[in-house]
C-alpha positions as CSV (number, residue, x, y, z in Angstrom):
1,X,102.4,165.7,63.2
2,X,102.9,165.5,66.7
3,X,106.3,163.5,67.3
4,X,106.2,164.0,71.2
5,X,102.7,162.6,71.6
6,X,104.4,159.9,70.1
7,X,107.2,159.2,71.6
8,X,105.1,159.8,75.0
9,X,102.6,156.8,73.5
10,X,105.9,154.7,72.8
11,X,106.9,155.3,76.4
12,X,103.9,154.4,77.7
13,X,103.3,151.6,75.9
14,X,106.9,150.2,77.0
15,X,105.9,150.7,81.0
16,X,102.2,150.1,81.8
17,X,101.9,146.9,82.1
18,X,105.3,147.3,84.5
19,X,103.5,148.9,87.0
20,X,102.4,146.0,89.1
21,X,102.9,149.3,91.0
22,X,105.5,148.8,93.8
23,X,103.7,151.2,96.4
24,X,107.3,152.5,97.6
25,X,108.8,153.3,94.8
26,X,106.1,155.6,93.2
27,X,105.6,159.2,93.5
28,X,104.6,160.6,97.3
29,X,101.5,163.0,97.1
30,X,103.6,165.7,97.4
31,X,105.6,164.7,94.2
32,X,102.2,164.0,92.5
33,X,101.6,167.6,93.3
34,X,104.3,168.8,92.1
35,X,104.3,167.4,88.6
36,X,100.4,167.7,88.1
37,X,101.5,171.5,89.1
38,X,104.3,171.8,86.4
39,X,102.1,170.2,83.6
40,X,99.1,172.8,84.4
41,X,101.4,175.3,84.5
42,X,103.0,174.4,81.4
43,X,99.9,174.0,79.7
44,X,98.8,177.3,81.0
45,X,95.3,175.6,82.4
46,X,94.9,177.9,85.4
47,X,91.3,176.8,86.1
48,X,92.9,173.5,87.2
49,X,96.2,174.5,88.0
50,X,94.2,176.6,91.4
51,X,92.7,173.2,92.4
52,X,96.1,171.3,92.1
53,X,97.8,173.9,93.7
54,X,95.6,173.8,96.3
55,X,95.5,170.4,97.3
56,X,99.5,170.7,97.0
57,X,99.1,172.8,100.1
58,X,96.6,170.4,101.7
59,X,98.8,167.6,101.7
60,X,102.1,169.8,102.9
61,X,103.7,171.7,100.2
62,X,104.3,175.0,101.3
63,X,104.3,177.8,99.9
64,X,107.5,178.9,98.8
65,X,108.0,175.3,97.3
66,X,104.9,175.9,95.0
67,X,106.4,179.0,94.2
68,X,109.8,178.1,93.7
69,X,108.0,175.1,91.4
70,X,106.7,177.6,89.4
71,X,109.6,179.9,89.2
72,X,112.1,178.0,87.7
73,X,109.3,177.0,84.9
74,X,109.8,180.2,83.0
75,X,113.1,178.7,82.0
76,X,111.1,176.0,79.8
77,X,107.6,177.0,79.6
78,X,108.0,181.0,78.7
79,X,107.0,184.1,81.2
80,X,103.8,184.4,80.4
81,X,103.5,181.2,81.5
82,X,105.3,181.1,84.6
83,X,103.8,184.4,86.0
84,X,100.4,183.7,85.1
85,X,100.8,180.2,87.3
86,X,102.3,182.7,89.9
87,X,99.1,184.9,90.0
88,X,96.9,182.0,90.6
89,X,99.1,180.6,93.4
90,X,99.4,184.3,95.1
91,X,95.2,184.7,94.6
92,X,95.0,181.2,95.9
93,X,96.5,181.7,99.3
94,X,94.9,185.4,99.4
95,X,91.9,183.2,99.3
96,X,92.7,180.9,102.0
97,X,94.1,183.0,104.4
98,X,90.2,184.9,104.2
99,X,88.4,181.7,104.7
100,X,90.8,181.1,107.8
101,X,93.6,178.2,105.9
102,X,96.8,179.0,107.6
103,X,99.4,177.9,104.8
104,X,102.7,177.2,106.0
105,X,104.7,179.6,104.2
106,X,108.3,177.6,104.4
107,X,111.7,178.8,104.2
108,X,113.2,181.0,101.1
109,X,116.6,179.8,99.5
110,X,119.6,181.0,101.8
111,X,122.0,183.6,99.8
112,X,124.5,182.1,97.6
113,X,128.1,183.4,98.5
114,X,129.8,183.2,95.2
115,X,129.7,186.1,92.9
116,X,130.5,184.5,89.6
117,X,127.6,182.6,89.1
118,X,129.1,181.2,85.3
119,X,131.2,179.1,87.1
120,X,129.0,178.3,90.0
121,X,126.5,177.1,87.2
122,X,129.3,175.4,85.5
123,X,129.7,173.5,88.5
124,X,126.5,172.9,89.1
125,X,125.7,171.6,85.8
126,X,128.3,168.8,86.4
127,X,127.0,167.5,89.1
128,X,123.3,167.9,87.7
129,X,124.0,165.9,84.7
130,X,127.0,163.7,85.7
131,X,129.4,165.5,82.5
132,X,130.2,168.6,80.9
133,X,127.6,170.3,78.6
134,X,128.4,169.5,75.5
135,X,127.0,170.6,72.0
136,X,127.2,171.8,69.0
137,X,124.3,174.5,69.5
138,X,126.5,175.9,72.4
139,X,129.0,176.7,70.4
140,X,127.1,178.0,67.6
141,X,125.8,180.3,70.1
142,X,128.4,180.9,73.0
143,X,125.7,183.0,74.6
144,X,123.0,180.4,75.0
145,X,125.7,178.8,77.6
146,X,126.4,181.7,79.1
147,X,122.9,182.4,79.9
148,X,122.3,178.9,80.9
149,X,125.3,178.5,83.3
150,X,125.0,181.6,85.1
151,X,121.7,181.8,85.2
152,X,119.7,178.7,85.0
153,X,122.3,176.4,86.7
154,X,123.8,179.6,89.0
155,X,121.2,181.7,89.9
156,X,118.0,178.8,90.1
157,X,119.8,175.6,90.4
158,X,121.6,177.4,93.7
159,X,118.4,178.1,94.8
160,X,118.0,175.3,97.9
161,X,114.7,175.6,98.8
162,X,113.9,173.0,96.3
163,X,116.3,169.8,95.7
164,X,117.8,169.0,92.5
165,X,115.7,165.7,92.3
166,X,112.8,167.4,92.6
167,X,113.4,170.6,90.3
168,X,114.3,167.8,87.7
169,X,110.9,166.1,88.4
170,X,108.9,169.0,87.7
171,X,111.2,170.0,84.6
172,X,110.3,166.5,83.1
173,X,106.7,166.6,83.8
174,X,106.4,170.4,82.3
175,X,108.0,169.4,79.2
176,X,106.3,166.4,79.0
177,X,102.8,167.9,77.9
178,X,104.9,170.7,75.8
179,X,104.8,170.2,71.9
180,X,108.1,170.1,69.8
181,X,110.8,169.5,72.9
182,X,111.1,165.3,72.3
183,X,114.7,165.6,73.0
184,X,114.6,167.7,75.6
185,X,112.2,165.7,76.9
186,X,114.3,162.9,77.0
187,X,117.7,164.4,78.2
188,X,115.7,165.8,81.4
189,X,114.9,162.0,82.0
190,X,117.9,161.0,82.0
191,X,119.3,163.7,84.2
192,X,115.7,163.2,86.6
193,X,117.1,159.1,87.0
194,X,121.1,160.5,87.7
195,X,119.2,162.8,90.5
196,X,117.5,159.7,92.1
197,X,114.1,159.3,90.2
198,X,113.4,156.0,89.4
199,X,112.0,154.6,86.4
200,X,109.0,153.7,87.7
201,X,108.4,157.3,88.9
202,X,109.1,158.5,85.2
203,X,106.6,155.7,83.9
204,X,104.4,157.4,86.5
205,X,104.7,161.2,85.2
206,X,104.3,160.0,81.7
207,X,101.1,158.3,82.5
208,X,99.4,161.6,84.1
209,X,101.3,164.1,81.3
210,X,99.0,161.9,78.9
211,X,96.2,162.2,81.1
212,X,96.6,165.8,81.1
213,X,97.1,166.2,77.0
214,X,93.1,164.3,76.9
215,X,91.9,166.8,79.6
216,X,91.5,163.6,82.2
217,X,92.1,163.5,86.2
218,X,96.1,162.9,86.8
219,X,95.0,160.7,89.5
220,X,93.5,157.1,89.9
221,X,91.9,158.3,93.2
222,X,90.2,161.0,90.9
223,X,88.4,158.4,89.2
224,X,84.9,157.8,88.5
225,X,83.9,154.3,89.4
226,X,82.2,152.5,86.6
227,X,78.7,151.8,86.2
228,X,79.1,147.3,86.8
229,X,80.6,145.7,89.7
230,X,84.2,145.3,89.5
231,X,86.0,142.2,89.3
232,X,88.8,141.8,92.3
233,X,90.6,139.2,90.3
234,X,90.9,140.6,86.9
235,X,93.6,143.1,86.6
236,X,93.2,146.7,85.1
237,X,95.4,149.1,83.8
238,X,95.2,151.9,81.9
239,X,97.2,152.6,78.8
240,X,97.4,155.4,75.8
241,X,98.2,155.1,71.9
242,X,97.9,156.9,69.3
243,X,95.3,156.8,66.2
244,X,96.8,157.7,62.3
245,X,95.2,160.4,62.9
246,X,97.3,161.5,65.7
247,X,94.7,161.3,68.2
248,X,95.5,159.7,71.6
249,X,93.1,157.4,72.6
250,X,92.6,155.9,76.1
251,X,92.1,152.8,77.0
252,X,91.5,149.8,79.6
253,X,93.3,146.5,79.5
254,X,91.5,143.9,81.5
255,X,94.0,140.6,82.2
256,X,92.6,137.8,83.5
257,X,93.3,136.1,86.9
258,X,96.6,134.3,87.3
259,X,98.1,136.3,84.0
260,X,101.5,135.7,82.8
261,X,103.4,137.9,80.9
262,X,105.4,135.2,79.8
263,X,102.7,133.6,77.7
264,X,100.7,134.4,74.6
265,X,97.4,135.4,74.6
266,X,94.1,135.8,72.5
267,X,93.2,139.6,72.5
268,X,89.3,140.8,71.9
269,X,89.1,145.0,71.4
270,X,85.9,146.1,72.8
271,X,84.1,149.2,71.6
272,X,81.3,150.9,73.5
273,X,77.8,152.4,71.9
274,X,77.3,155.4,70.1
275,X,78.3,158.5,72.6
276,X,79.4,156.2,75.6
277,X,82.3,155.4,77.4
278,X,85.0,152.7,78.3
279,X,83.3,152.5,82.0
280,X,80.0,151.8,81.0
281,X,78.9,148.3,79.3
282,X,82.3,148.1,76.9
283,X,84.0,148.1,80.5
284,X,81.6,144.8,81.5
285,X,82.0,143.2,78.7
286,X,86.0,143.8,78.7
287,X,85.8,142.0,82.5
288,X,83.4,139.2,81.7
289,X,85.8,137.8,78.9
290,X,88.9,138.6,80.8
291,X,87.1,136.0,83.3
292,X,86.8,134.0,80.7
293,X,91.2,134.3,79.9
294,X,91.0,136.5,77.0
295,X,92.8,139.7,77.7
296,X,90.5,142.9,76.9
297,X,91.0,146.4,75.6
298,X,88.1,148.8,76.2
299,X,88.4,151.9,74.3
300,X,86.8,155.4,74.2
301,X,86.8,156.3,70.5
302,X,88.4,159.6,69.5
303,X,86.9,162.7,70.6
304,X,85.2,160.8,73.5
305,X,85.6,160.3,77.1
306,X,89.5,160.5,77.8
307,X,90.7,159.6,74.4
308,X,91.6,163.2,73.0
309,X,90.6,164.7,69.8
310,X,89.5,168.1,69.4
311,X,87.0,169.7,69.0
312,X,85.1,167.9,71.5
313,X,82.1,165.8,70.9
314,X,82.7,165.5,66.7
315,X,81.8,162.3,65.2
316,X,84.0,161.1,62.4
317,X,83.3,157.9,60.8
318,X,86.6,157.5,59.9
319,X,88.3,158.2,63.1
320,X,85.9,156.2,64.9
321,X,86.9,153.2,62.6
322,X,90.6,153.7,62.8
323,X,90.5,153.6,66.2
324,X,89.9,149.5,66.2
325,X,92.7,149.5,63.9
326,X,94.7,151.3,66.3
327,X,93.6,149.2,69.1
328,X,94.9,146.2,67.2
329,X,98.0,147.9,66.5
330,X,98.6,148.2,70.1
331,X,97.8,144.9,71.5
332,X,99.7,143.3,68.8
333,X,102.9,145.1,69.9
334,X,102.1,143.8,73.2
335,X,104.7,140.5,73.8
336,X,102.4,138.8,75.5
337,X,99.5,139.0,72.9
338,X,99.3,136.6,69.9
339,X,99.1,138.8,66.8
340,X,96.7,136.0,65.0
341,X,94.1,135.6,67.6
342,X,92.8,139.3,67.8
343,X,89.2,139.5,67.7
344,X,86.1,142.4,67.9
345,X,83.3,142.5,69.8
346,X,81.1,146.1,68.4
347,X,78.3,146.9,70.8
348,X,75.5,149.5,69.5
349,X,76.9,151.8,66.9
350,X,80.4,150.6,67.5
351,X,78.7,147.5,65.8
352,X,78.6,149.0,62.5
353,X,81.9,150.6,62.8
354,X,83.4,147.6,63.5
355,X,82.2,145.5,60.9
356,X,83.9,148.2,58.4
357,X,87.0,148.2,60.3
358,X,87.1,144.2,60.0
359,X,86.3,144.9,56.9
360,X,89.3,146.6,55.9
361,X,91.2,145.3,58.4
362,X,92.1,141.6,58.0
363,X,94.3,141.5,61.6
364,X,90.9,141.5,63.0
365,X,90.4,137.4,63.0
366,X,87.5,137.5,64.7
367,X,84.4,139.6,64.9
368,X,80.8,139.7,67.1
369,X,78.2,142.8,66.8
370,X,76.0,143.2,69.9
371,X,72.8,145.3,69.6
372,X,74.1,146.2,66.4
373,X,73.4,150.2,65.4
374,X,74.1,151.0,61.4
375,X,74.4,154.7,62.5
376,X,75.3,155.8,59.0
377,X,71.3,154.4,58.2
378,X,69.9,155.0,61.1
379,X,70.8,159.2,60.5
380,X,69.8,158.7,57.2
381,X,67.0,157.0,57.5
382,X,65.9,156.9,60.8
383,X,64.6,154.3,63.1
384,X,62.6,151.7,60.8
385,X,64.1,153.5,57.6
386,X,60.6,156.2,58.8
387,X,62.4,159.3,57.8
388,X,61.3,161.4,54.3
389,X,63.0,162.8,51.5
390,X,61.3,165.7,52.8
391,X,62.4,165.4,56.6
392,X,66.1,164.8,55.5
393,X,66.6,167.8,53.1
394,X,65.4,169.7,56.6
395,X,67.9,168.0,59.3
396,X,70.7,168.8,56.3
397,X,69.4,172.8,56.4
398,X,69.5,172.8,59.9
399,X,73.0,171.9,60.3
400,X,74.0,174.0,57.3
401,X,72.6,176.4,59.5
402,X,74.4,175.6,62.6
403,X,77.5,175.4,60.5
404,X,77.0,179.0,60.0
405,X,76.7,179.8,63.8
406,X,79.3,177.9,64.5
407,X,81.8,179.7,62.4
408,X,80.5,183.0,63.2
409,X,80.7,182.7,67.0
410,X,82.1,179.3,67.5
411,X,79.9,178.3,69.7
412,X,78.5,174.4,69.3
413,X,75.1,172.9,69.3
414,X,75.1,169.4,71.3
415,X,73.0,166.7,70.7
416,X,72.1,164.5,73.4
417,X,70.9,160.9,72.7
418,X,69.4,161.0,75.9
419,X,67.7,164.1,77.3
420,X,68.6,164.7,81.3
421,X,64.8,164.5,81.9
422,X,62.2,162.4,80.2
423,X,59.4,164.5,78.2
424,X,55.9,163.1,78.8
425,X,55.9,162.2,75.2
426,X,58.5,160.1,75.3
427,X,58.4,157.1,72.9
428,X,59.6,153.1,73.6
429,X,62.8,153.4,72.4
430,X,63.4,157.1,74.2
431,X,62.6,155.2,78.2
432,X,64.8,152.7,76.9
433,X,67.8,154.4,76.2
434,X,66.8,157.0,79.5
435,X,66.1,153.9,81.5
436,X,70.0,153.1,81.8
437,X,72.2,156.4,80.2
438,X,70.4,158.4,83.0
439,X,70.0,155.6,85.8
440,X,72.0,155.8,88.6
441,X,71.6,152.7,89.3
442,X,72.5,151.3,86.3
443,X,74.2,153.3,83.0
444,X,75.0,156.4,84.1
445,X,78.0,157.9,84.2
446,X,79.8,161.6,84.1
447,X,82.0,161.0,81.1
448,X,79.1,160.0,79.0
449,X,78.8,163.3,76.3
450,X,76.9,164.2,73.4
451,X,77.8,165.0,69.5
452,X,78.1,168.0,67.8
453,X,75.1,168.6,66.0
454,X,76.6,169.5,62.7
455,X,78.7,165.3,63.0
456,X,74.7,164.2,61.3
457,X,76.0,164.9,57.8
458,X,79.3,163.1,57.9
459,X,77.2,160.2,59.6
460,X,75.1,160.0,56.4
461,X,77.4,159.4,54.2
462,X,78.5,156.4,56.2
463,X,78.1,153.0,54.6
464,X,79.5,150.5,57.3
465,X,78.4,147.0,55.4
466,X,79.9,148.5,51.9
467,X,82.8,145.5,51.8
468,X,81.2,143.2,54.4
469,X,81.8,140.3,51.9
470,X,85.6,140.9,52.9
471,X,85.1,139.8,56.2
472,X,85.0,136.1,54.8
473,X,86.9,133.7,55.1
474,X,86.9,135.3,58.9
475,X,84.2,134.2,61.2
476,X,81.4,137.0,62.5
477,X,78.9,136.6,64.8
478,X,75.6,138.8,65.1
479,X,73.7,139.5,68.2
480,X,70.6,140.8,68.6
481,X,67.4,141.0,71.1
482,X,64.4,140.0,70.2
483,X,62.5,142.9,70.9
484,X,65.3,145.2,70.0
485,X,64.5,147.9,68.3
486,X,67.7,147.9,66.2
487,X,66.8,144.2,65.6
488,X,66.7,144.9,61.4
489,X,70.6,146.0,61.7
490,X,72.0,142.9,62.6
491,X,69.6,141.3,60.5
492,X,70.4,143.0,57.4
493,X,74.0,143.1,58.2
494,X,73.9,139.1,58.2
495,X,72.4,138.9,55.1
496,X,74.7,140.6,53.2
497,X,77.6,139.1,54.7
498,X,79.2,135.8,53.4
499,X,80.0,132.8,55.0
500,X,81.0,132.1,57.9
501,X,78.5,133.5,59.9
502,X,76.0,133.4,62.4
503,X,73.0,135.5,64.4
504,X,72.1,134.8,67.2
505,X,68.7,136.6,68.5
506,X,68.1,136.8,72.8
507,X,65.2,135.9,73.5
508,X,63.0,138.5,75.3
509,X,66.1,141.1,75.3
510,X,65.2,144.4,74.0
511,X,68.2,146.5,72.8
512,X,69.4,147.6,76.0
513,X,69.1,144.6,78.1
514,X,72.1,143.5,76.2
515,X,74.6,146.5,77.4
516,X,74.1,145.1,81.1
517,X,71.6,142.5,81.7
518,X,73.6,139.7,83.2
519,X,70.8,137.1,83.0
520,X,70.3,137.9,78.9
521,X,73.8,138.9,77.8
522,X,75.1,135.3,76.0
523,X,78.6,135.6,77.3
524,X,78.7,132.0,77.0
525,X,77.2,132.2,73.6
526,X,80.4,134.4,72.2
527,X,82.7,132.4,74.1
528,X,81.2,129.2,72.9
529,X,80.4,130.0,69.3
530,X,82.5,132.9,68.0
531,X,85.7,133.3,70.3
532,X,86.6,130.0,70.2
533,X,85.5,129.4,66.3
534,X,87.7,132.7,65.8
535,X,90.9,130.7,67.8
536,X,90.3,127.1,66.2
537,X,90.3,128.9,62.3
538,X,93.8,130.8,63.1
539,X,95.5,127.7,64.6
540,X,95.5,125.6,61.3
541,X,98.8,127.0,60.5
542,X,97.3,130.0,59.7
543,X,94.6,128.9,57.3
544,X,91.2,129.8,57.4
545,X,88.9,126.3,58.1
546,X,86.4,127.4,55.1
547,X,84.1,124.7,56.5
548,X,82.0,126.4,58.9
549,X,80.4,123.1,60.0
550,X,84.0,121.7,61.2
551,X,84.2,124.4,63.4
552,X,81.7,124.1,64.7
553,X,81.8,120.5,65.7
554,X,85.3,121.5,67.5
555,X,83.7,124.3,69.1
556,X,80.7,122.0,70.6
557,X,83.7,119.6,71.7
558,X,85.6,122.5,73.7
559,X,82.4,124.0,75.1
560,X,80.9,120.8,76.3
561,X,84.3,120.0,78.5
562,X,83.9,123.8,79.4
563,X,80.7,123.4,81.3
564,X,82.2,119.7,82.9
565,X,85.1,121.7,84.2
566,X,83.7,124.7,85.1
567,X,87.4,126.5,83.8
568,X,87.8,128.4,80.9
569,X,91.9,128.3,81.7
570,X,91.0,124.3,81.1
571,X,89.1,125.1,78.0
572,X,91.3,127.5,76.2
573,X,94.5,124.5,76.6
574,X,92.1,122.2,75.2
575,X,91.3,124.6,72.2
576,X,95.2,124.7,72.1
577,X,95.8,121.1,71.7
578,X,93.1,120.3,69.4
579,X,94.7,123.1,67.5
């Protein structure tokens, strides 16, 4: 569908784990500026284009460099675009200059002498690219080269308030959030690198173009911090890929303390509740089995957080399952992941998607549910399978109804699983979920959205433990609290899976507890029982061990010299060897 998303995923995937990030050799503020400028004006987002543009002047662009910036866009972005970006910058600084901001205006581009610009642009487009233009195109259409040496390379490229490095910057960050220019793209790379911009500086622009194609802050500074304590040691970076259903979904990759790229490691995808994020409990569970030397991919699932997917806030069963398949695909193009120990770990409703991803998915080795949420039952059904005949038929009329309002005046209804302020009559389970998605001081977090109303009805026609028996010969590991609510899931779900398997109930855990409770999450528990089951069962030359109770005497072995060494870097080669 969308080739340049792709081959901006590709890109990406090829550079983020090279950007051990040399301070010196990234992008100054200013150049940040410059490109976040060319992709909002490309993109024709003036809303955020104004706030870039203004901090572009707070950390020393001047004016006429902003301008020039946005100039020379019409060339690849269109008029429309380019002097709409010009409107906002000229209303910007009329702005200023009334609350008392001094801009620096800078200098305009001294007079070029020659009046034959073809050949001036000729000669400019040597230098620029290091050849002659050359193509087929151009002579197909002699005028296109006409146009483009006197003018583009003449009359702009001769403008010298703005260096060629820098005009080739914002060329490759403009076209790098434009749809349909992939080779354009990549020639303007390579002419940005013959200008002087590193590599690394590329990697950088295509990290914040993909930012800007999910709607996301360009900037690491810009971030949110997430809701658990951060790990010094364990290494995070962010990375983007791409769904079948050309979504782009954003991710964290958590590598554990003394990582080498040089060796192959056991992966575990981590997928957050029902309506959350990647910085919330997914995020803490990702950095408590980094620590233990797994390397971790926390995910938001399509339409979600900073993964893209439009519109906003839909729910689609099937997108939210591809996306572990996705992840997988990822990590196992990774060279220092081992394509046969890639497990799951489904917290709340990503629970029951997971288990029908691992379902269909037999990469996944490996697969624990946490708080497990069958949402597909739970819309259904409700809570404790309480809802009518009666009471469903309505919630079905009322978003046939909102369908109607929505395609009359496309405006959306969004449901909230957690109401900003608690009503009086506010049930057990309602203080639970409030008591951390709208804590400060513990859950809460800006990214974490709604669902479109009208996303009920797909949900109820979703059937997560259909081909559960498929999981098998593959180990899977249920975890519930037990006071949880959402206890029954789990339950169930183990039940109708086959062998081998396990559940594990926390005692005196409710539901929550078990996104961020330290003292009841069984880290040690996964690690111990499912993790390292999952890693002894691919090692046998690929084999599944089909008795359950072997595993688990190998598993007791590894654990037990675990706790005597205190290291799980001593406890994974010991797993190894065993192996």
């Amino acid at each position: 569908m969308n080739k340049l998303i792709t081959t901006i995923a590709c890109l990406i995937c090829c550079i983020v784990y090279t950007q051990a990030q040399n301070k010196n050799n990234m992008l100054s503020k200013k150049e940040q500026s410059i490109a976040a400028i060319s992709m909002y004006a490309a993109r024709g987002n003036q809303d955020s284009l104004k706030v870039i543009l203004a901090r572009g002047l707070d950390c020393g662009l001047t004016v006429s460099e902003e301008k020039e910036v946005l100039t020379q866009l019409y060339a690849y972005c269109g008029f429309p675009r380019s002097m709409g970006a010009l409107v906002t910058l000229m209303n910007l600084t009329k702005e200023r200059a009334a609350q008392g901001i001094k801009d620096e205006a800078g200098r305009e581009p001294s007079p070029v002498k020659s009046s034959d610009m073809f050949v001036v642009g000729g000669q400019n487009q040597l230098k620029l690219f290091g050849r002659p233009a050359l193509g087929e195109v151009l002579t197909f259409a002699p005028a296109l080269d006409q146009f483009l040496k006197a003018h583009l390379f003449g009359d702009i490229f001769s403008r010298d308030n703005l260096d060629w490095r820098t005009r080739e910057l914002s060329t490759v960050a403009a076209l790098s959030v434009l749809d349909g220019v992939k080779n354009e793209l990549n020639t303007h790379i390579a002419h940005a690198k013959h200008n002087g911009v590193t590599q690394a500086q590329i990697d950088e622009v295509l990290i914040m173009a993909a930012r800007c194609r999910n709607g996301m802050v360009l900037s690491e500074s810009d971030e949110p911090a997430k809701t658990f304590q951060t790990d010094p040691t364990i290494t995070v970076r962010k990375v983007f890929y791409k769904n079948r259903y050309d979504i782009m979904l954003c991710a964290e990759m958590y590598l554990p303390k003394d990582f080498n790229e040089a060796q192959h490691y056991a992966a575990l995808i981590i997928g957050h509740p029902f309506g959350a994020v990647k910085e919330q409990c997914s995020g803490l569970y990702a950095q408590e089995m980094a620590r233990r030397g797994y390397v971790t991919l926390a995910f938001d699932a399509s339409y979600q957080g900073e993964s893209g997917g439009e519109p906003r806030h839909t729910v689609s069963p099937d997108a939210l399952v591809e996306d572990f398949s996705a992840s997988v695909d990822w990590l196992g193009l990774q060279p220092f992941i081992d394509r046969n120990r890639i497990g799951v770990i489904g917290i709340c409703g990503s629970g029951g998607f997971s288990v029908c991803a691992a379902s269909l998915d037999p990469r996944i080795k490996a697969l624990a549910t946490v708080s497990m949420y069958d949402m597909g039952r739970a819309t259904r059904n409700g809570l404790g399978d309480s809802m009518t005949d009666e009471q469903r038929r309505k919630l079905l009329d009322e978003v046939a109804e909102q369908r109607w309002k929505e395609a009359e005046t496309g405006e959306a209804r969004i449901r909230f699983g957690t109401p900003e302020k608690l009503l009086g009559n506010a049930n057990a389970v309602q203080k639970e979920f409030f008591d951390y998605y709208r804590n400060p001081l513990r859950g809460y977090h800006p990214r974490y959205q709604g669902i479109r109303f009208t996303s009920q009805a797909a949900l109820m026609n979703f059937y997560p433990f259909a081909m559960i028996k498929e999981i098998s010969p593959r180990p899977v590991l249920f975890i519930a609290g037990e006071h949880a609510h959402s206890r029954y899931f789990s339950e169930d779900a183990y039940q109708e899976a086959s062998e081998p398997k396990e559940l594990y109930i926390v005692p005196g855990a409710n539901h929550v507890d078990l996104y961020d409770r330290m003292d009841k999450i069984p880290f040690e528990k996964i690690y111990g029982i499912l993790l390292v089951c999952f890693a002894v069962i691919q090692m046998k030359n690929g084999n599944a061990i089909r008795d359950y109770d072997t595993a688990k005497r190998i598993r007791r072995r590894v654990t037990l010299q675990q706790k005597q060494f205190k290291d799980y870097s001593i406890c994974n080669q010991l797993l190894l060897n065993i192996c």
